[in-house]
KEBAVO-580056 format. One line per 10 residues: number of its first residue (from 0); their letters; for each residue x, y, z of N, C-alpha, C, CB. Coordinates in steps of 0.02 Angstrom, whole numbers, always signed. Glycine has a CB too. Layout:
<sites>
NUM> A> X Y Z X Y Z X Y Z X Y Z ~ ... .
</sites>
This chain:
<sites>
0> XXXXXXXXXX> +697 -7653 +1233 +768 -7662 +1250 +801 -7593 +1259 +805 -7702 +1195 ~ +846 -7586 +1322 +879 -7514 +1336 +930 -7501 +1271 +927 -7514 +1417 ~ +939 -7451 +1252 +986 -7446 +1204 +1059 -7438 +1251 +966 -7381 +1149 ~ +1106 -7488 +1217 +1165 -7499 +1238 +1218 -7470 +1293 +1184 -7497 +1194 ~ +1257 -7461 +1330 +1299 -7425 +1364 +1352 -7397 +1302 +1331 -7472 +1425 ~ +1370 -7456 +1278 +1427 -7443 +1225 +1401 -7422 +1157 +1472 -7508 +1213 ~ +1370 -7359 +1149 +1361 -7332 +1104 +1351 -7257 +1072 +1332 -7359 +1101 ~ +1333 -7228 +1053 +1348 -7166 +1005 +1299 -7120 +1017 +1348 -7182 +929 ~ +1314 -7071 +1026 +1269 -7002 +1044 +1273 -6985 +973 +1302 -6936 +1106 ~ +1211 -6944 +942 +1227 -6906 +884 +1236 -6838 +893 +1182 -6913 +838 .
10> XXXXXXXXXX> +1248 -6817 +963 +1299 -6741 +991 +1379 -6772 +1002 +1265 -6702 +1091 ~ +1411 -6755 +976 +1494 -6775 +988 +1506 -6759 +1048 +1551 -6739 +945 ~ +1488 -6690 +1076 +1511 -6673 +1139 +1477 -6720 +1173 +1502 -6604 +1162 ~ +1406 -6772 +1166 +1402 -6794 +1225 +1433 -6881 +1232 +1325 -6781 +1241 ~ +1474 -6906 +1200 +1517 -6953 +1181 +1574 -6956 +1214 +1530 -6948 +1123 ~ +1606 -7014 +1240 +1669 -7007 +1294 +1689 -7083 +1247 +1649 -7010 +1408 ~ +1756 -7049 +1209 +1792 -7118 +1163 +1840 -7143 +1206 +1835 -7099 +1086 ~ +1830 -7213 +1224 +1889 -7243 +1265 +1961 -7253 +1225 +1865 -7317 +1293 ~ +1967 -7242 +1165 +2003 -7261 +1124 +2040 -7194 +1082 +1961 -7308 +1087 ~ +2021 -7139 +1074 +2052 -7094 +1068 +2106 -7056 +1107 +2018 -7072 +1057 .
20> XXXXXXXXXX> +2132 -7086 +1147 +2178 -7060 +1190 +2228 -7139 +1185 +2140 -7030 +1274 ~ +2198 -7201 +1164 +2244 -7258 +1183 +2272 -7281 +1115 +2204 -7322 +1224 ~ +2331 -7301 +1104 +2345 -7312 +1042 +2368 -7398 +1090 +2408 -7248 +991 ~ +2381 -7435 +998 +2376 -7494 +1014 +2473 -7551 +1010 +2308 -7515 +956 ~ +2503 -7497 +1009 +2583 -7504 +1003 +2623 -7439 +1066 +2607 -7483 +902 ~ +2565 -7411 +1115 +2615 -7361 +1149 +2584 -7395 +1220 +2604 -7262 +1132 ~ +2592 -7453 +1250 +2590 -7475 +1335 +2563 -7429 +1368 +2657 -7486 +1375 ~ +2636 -7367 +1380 +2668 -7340 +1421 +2623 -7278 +1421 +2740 -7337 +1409 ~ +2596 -7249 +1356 +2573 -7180 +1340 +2504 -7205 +1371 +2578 -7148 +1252 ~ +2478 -7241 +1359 +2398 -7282 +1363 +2412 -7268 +1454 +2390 -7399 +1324 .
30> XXXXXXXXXX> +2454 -7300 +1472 +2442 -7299 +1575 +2463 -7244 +1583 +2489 -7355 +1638 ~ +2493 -7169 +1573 +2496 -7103 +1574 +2423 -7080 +1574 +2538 -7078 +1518 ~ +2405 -7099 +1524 +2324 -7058 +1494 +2281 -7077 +1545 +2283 -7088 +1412 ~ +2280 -7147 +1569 +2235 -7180 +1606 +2228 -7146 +1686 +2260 -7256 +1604 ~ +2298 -7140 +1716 +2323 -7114 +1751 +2315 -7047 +1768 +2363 -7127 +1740 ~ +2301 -6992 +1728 +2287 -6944 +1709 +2211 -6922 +1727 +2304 -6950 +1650 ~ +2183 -6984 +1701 +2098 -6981 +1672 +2079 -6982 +1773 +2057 -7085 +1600 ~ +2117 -7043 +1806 +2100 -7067 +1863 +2109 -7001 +1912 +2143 -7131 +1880 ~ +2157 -6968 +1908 +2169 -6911 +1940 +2126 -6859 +1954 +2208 -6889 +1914 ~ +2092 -6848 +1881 +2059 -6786 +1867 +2006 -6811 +1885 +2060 -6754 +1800 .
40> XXXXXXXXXX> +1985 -6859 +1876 +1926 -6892 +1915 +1911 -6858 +1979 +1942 -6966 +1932 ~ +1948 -6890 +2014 +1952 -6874 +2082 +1960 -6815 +2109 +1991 -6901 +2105 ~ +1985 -6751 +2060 +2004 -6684 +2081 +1930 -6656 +2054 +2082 -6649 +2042 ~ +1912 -6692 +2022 +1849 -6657 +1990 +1784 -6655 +2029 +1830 -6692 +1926 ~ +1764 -6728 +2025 +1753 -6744 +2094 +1727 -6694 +2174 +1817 -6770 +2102 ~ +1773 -6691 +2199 +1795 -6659 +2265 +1767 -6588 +2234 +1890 -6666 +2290 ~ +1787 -6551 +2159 +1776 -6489 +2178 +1718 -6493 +2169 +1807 -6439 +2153 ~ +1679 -6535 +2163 +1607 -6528 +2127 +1562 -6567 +2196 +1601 -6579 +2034 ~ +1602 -6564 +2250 +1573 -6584 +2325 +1559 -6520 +2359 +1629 -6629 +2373 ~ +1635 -6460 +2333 +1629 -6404 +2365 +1602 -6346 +2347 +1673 -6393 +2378 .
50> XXXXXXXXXX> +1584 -6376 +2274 +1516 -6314 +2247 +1443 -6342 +2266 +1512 -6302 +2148 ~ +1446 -6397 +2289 +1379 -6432 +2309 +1353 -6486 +2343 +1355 -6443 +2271 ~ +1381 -6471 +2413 +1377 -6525 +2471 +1291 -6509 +2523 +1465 -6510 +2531 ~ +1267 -6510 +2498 +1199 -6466 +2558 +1168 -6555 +2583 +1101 -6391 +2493 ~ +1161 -6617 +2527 +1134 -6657 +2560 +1193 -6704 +2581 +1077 -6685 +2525 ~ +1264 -6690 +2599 +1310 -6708 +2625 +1339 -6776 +2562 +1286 -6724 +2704 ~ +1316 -6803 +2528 +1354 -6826 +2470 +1407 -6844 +2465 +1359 -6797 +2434 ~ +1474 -6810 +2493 +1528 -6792 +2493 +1571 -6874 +2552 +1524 -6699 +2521 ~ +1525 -6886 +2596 +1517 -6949 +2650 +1526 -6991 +2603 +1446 -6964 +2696 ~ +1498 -7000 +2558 +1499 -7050 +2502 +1523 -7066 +2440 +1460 -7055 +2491 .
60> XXXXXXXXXX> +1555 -6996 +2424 +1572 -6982 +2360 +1670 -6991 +2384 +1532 -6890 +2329 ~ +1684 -6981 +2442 +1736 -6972 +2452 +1756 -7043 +2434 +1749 -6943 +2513 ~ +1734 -7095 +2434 +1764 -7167 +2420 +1791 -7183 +2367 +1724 -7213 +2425 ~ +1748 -7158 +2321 +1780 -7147 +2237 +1824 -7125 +2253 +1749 -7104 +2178 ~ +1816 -7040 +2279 +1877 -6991 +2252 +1949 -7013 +2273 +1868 -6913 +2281 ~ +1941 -7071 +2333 +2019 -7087 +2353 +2028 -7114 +2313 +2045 -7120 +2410 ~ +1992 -7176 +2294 +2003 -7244 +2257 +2046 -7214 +2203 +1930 -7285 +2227 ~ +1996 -7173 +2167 +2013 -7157 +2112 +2104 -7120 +2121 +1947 -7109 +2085 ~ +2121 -7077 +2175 +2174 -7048 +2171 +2220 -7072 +2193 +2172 -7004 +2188 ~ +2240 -7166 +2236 +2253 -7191 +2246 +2312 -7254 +2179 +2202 -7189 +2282 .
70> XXXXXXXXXX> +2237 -7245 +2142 +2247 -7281 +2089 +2298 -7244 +2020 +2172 -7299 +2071 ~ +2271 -7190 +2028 +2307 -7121 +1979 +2375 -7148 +1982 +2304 -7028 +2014 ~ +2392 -7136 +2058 +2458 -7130 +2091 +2490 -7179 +2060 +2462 -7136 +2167 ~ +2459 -7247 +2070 +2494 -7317 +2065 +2541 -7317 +1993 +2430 -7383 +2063 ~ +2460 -7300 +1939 +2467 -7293 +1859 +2521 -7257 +1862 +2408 -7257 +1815 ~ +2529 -7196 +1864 +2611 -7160 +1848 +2645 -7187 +1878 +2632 -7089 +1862 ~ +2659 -7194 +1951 +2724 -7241 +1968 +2735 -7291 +1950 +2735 -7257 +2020 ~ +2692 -7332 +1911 +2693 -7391 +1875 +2726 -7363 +1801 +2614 -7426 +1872 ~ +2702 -7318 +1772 +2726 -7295 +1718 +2818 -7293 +1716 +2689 -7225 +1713 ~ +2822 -7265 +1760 +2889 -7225 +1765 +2932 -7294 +1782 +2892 -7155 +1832 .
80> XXXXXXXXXX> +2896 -7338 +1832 +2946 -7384 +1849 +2968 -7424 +1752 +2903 -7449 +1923 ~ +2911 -7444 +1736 +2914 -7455 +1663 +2994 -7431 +1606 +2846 -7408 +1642 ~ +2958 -7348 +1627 +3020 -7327 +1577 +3093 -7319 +1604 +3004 -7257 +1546 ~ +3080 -7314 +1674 +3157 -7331 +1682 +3197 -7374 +1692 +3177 -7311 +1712 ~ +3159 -7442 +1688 +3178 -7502 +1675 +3205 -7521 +1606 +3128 -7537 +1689 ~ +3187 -7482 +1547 +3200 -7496 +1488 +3269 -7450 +1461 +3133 -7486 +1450 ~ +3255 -7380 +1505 +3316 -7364 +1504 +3373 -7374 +1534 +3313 -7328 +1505 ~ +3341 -7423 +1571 +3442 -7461 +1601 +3431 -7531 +1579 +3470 -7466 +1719 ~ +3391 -7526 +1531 +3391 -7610 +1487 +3373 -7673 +1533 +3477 -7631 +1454 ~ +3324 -7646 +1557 +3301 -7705 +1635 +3243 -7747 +1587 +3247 -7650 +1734 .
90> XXXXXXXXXX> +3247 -7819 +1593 +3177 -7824 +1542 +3119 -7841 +1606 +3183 -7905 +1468 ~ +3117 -7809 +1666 +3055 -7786 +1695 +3009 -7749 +1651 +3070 -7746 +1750 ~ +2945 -7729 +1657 +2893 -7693 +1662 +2890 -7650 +1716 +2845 -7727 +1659 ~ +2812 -7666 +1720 +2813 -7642 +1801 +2809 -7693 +1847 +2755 -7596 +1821 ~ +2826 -7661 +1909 +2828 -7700 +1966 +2794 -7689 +2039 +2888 -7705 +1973 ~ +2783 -7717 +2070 +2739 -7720 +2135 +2650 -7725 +2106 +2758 -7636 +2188 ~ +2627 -7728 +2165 +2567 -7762 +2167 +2527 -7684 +2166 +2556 -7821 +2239 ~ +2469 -7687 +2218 +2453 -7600 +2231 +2477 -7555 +2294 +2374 -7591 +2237 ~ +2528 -7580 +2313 +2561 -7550 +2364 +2613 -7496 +2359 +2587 -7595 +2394 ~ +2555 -7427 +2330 +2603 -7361 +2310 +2677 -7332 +2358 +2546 -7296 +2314 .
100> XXXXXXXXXX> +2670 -7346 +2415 +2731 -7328 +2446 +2800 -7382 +2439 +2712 -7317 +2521 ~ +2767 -7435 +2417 +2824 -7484 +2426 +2843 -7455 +2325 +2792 -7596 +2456 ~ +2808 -7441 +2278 +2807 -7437 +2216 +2868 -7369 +2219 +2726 -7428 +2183 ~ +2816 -7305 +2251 +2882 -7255 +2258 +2946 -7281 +2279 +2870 -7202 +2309 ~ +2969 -7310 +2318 +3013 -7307 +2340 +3063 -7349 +2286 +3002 -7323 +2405 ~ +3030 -7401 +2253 +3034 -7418 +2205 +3077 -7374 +2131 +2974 -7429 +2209 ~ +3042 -7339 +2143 +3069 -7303 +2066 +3113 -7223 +2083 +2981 -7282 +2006 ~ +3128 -7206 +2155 +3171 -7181 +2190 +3229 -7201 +2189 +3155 -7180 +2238 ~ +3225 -7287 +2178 +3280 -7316 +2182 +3307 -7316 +2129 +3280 -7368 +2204 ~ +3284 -7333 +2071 +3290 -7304 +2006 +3318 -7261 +1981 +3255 -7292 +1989 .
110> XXXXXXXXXX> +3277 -7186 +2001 +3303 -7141 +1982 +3365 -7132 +1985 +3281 -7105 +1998 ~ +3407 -7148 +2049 +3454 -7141 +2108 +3506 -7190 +2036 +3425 -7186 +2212 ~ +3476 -7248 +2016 +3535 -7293 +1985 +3516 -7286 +1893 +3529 -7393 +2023 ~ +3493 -7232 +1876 +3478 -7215 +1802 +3527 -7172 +1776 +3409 -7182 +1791 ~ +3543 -7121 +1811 +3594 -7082 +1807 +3555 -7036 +1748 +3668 -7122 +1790 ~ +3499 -7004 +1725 +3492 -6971 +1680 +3481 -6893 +1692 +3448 -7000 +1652 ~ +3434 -6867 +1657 +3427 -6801 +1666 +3386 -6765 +1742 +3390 -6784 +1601 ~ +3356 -6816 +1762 +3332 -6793 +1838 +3368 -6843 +1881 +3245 -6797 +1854 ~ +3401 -6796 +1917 +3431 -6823 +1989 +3387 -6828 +2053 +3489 -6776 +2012 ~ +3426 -6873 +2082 +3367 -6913 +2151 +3337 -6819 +2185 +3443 -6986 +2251 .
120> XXXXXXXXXX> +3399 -6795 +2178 +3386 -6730 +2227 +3318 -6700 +2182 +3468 -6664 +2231 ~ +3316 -6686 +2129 +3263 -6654 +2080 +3198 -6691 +2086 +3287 -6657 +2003 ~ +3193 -6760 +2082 +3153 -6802 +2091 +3115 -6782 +2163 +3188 -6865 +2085 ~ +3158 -6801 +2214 +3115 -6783 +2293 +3094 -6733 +2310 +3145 -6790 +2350 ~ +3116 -6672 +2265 +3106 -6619 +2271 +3008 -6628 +2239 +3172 -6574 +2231 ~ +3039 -6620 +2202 +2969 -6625 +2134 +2910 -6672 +2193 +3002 -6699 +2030 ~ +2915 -6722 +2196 +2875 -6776 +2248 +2858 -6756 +2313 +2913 -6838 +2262 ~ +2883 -6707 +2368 +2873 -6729 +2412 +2803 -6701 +2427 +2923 -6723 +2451 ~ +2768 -6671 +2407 +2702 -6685 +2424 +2673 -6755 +2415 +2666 -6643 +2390 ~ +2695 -6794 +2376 +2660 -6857 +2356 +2697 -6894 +2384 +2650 -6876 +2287 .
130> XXXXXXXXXX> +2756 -6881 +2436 +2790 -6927 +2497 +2740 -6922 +2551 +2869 -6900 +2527 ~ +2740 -6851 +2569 +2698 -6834 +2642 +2597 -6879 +2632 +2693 -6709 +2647 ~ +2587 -6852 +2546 +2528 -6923 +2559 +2541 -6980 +2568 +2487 -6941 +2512 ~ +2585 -6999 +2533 +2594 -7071 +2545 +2614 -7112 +2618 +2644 -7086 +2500 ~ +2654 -7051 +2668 +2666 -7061 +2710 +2605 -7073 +2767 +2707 -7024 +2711 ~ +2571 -7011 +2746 +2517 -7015 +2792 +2462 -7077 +2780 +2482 -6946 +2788 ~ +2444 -7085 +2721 +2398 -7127 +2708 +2416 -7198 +2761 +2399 -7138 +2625 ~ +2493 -7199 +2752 +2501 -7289 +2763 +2493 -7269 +2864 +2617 -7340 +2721 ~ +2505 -7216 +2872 +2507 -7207 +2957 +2437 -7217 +2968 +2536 -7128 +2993 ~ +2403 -7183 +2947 +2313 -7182 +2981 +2279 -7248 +2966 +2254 -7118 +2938 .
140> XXXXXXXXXX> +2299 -7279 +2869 +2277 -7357 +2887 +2305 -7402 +2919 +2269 -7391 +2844 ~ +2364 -7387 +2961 +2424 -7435 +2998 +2435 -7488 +2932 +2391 -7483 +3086 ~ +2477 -7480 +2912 +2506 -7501 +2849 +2561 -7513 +2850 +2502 -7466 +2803 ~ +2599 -7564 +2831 +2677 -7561 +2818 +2702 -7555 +2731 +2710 -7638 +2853 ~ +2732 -7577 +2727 +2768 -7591 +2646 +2763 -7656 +2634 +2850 -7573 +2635 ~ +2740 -7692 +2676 +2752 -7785 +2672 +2659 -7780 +2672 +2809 -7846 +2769 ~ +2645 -7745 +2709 +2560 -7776 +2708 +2532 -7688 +2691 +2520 -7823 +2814 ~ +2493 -7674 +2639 +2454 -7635 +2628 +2372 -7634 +2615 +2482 -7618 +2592 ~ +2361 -7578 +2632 +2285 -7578 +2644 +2259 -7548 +2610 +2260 -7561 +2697 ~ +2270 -7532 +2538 +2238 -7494 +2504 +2168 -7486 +2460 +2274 -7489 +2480 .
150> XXXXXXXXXX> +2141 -7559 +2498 +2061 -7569 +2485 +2009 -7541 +2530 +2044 -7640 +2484 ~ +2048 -7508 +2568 +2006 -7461 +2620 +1948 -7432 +2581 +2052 -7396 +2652 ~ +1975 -7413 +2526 +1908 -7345 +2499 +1874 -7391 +2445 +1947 -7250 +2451 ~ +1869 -7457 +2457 +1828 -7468 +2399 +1790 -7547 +2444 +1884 -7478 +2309 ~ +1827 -7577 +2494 +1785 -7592 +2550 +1785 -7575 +2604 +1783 -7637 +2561 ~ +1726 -7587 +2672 +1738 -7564 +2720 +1756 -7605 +2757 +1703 -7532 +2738 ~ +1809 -7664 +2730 +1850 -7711 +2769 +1882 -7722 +2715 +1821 -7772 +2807 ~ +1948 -7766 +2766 +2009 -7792 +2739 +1967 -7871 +2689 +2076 -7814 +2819 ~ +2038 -7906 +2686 +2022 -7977 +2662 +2013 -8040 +2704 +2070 -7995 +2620 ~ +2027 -8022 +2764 +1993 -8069 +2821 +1943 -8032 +2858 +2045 -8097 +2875 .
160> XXXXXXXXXX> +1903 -7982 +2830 +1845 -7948 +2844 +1833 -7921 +2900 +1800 -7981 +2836 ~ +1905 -7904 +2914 +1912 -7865 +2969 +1910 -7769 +2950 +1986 -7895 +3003 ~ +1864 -7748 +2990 +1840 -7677 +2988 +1910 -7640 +2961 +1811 -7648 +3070 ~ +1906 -7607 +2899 +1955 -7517 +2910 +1968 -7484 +2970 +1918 -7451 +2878 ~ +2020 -7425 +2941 +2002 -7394 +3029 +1958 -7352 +3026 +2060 -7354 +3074 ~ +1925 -7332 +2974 +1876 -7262 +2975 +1789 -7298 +3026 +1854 -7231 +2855 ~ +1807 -7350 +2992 +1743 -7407 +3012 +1745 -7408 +3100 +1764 -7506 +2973 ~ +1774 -7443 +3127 +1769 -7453 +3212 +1800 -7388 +3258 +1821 -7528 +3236 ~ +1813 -7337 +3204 +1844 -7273 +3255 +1786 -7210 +3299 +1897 -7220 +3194 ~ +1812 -7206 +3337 +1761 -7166 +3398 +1777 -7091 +3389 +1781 -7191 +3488 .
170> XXXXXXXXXX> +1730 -7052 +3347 +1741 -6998 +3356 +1740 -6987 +3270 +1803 -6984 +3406 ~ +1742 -6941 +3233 +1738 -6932 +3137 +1805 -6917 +3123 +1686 -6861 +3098 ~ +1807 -6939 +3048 +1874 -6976 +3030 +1853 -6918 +2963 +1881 -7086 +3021 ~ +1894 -6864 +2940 +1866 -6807 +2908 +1931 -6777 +2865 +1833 -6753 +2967 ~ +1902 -6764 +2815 +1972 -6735 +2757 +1928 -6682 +2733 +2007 -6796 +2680 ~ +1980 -6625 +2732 +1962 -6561 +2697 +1973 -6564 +2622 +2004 -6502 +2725 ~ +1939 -6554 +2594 +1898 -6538 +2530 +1938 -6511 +2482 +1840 -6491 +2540 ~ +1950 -6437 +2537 +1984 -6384 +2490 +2070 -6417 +2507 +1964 -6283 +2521 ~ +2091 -6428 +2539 +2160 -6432 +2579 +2154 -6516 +2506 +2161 -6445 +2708 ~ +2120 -6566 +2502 +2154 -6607 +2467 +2140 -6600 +2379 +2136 -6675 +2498 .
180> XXXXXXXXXX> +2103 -6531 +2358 +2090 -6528 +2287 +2180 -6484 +2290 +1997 -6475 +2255 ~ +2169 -6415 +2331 +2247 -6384 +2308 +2315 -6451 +2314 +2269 -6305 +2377 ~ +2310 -6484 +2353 +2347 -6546 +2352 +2369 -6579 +2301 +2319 -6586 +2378 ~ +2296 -6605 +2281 +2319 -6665 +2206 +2319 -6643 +2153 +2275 -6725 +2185 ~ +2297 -6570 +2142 +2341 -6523 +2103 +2400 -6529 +2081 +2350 -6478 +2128 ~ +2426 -6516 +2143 +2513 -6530 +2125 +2521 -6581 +2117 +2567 -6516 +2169 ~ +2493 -6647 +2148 +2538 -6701 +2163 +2526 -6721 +2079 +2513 -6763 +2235 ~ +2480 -6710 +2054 +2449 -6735 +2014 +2485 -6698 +1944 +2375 -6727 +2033 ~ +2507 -6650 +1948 +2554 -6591 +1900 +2614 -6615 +1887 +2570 -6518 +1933 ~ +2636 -6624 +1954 +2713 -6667 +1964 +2745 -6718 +1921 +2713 -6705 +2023 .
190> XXXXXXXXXX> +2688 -6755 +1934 +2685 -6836 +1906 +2690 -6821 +1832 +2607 -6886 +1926 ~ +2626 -6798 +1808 +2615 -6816 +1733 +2694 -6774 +1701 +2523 -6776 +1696 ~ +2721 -6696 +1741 +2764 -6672 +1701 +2832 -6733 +1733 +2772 -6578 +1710 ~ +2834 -6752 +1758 +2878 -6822 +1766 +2873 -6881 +1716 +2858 -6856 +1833 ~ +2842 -6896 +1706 +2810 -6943 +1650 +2813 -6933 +1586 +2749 -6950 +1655 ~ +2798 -6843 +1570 +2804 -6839 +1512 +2875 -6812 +1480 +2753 -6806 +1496 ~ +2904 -6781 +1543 +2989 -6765 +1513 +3021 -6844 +1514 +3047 -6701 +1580 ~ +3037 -6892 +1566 +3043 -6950 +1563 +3034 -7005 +1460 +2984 -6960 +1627 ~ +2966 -6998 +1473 +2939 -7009 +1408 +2974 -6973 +1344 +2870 -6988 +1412 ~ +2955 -6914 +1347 +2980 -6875 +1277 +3048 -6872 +1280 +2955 -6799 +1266 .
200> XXXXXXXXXX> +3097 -6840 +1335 +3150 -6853 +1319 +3211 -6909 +1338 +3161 -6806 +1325 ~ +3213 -6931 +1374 +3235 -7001 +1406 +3237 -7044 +1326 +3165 -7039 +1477 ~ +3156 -7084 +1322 +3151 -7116 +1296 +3162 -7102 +1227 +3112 -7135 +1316 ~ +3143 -7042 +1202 +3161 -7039 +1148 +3242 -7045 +1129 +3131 -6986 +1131 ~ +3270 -7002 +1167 +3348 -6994 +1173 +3374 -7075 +1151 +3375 -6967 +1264 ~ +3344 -7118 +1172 +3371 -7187 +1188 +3332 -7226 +1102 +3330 -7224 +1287 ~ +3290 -7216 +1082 +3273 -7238 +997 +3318 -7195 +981 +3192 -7225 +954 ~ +3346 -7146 +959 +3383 -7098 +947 +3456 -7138 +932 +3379 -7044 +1007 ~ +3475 -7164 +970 +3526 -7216 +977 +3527 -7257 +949 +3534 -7241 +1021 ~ +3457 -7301 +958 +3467 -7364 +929 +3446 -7344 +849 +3419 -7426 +969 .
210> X> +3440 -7280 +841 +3450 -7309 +755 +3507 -7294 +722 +3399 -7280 +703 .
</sites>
């Protein structure tokens, strides 16, 4: 019998605890971390295409690395929609499905009607690299806000099994390496320090009150 997936190295360093980062009373901190984890994934990833692409890998590896940075995205904007729902006493959660541009715009709107320590102007500022992806993404999969396609990178068809566009396009469909690691860098910097001033002071500010 193989010895287990879910089990114990007797090197610590070679051990990955799903549970040391998640506590079991913080939602919100748990989809930050997760969010986080998904990001670095994907930045990690990519740089580890561009220290070592010779049998091209990178064709294949790139499917994760969107998925994965796709998904990052969702998790914090999901996060944030979360907490600023609680700070204008909304008993939402989160909201939308996986349709990150319709989600941003989402918690833009928010910001705009929270009135707290980041203003819409500070906010778009902070984001617009993670506008111009989001923008682009939904243009190249022809995407709207009502219908999204964000299973592109994890099939190579929709749900009526109709081809992606990377799939039936004439000619290579190609993302730079280096141009999207310095990228999700930021986008990816942005977010979590969004999340975590949001988090630490927002929310705290607001228990603060209620006791």
């Amino acid at each position: 019998m193989q010895k287990p997936i879910f089990s114990r190295n007797e090197d610590i360093e070679k051990i990955a605890f799903l549970n040391w980062r998640i506590h079991a009373d913080d939602a919100i901190r748990n989809m930050i971390n997760i969010a986080d984890g998904y990001l670095k994934s994907a930045i990690r990833q990519a740089r580890l295409c561009l220290i070592y692409n010779d049998n091209k890998t990178a064709d294949i590896l790139i499917f994760p690395i969107l998925a994965n940075a796709n998904h990052g995205i969702e998790l914090y904007l999901k996060a944030l929609t979360w907490m600023l729902n609680i700070i204008m006493q909304n008993e939402k959660r989160i909201e939308g499905s996986h349709n990150i541009k319709q989600i941003y715009h989402t918690v833009r709107s928010k910001i705009k009607s929270y009135k707290g320590k980041i203003t819409p102007t500070e906010f778009a500022e902070a984001t617009a690299e993670l506008e111009d992806y989001i923008n682009e993404l939904f243009d190249i999969t022809e995407a709207t806000e009502q219908k999204d396609k964000m299973d592109f990178s994890r099939y190579p068809f929709d749900t009526k099994y109709d081809n992606h566009f990377y799939v039936d396009k004439i000619g290579n469909v190609e993302i730079d390496l280096e141009n999207f690691v310095r990228r999700f860098e930021l986008i990816a910097e942005r977010l979590d320090n969004i999340c975590d001033f949001i988090y630490n002071n927002e929310m705290e500010d607001l228990e603060t009150e209620d006791e």
